[in-house]
C-alpha positions in Angstrom: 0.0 0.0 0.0 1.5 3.9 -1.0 1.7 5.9 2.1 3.0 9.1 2.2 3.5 11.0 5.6 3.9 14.7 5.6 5.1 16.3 8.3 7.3 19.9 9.3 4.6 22.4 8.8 4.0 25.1 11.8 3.3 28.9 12.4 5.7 30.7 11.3 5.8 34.9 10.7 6.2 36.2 7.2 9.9 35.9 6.0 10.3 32.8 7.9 11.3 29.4 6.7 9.9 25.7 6.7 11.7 22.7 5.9 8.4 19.9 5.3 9.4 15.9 5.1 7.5 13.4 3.1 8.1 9.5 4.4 7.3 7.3 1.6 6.6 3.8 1.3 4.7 0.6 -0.4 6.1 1.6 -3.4 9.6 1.4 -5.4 10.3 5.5 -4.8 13.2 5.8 -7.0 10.6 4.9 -10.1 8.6 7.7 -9.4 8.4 11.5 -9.8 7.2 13.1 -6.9 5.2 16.7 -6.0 4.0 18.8 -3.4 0.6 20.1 -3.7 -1.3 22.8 -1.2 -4.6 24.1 -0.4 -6.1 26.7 1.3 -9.6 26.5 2.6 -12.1 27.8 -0.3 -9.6 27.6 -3.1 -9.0 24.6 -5.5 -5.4 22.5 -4.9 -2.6 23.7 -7.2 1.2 22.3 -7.8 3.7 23.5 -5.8 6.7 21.6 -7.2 7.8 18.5 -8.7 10.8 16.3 -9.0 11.9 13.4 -11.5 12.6 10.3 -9.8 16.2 10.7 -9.9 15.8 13.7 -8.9 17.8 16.3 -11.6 14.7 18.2 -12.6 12.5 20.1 -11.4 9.5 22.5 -11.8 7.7 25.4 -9.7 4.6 27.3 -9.7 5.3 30.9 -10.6 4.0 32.3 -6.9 7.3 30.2 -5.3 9.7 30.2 -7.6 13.5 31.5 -5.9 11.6 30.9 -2.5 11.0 27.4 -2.4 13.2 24.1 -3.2 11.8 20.6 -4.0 14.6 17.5 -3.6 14.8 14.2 -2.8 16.7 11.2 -1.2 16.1 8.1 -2.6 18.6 6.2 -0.2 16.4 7.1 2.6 12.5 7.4 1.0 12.1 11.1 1.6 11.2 13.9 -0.1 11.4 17.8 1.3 10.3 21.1 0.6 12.3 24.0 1.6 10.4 27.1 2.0 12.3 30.4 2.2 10.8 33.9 2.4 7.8 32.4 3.4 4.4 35.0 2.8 1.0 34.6 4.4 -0.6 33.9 0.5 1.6 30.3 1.5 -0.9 29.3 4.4 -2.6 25.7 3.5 -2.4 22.5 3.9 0.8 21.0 2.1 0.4 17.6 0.5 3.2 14.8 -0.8 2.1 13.0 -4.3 4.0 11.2 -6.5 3.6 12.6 -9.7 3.8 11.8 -13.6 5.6 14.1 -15.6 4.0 12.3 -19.2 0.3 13.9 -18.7 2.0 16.9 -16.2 0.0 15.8 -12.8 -0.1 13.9 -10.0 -1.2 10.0 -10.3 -4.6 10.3 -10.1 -5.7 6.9 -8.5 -3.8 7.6 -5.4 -5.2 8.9 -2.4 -4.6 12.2 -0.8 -2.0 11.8 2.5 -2.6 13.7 5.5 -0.5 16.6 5.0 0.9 18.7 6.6 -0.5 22.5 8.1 1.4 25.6 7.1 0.5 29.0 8.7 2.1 32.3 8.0 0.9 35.0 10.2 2.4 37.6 12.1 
């Protein structure tokens, strides 16, 4: 079974950083691309950022480019997202997927994690 465990969000004031893990397993992890997704309560989920399996690409929404940094460790089954500069527009809930870079999204037959909470407020 795919289980992805989010985890590192917290408050945090604008300009602040984040670091959030992703623990996967039930799956072989090097094989797959991999994405963070977020949502804020009222608005649809949108891509955050995604990385290859290997992990020498990667892509970013326009609102976090230079600010945030996907990567990967495929020794240890993780996955991170560095958050830098952080604004409150960045408050949601951040998810782990593994993602498909063919049709451009995240596999759609997999189910959503927990995620993890990310609140930027001063």
């Amino acid at each position: 079974q795919v289980q992805l465990v989010e985890s590192g969000g917290g408050l945090v004031q604008p300009g602040g950083s984040l670091r959030l893990s992703c623990a996967a397993s039930g799956f072989t992890f090097s094989s797959y691309g991999m994405s963070w997704y977020r949502q804020a309560p009222g608005k649809e989920r949108e891509l955050v950022a995604a990385i290859t399996s290997v992990g020498g690409r990667t892509k970013y929404a326009d609102s976090v480019k230079g600010r945030f940094t996907i990567s990967r460790n495929n020794a240890e089954n993780m996955v991170y997202l560095q958050m830098n500069s952080l604004k409150p527009e960045d408050t949601a809930v951040y998810h782990c997927t593994r993602y498909n870079w063919v049709i451009m999204g995240r596999l759609s037959l997999d189910s959503w994690g927990q995620g993890t909470q990310v609140t930027v407020s001063s």
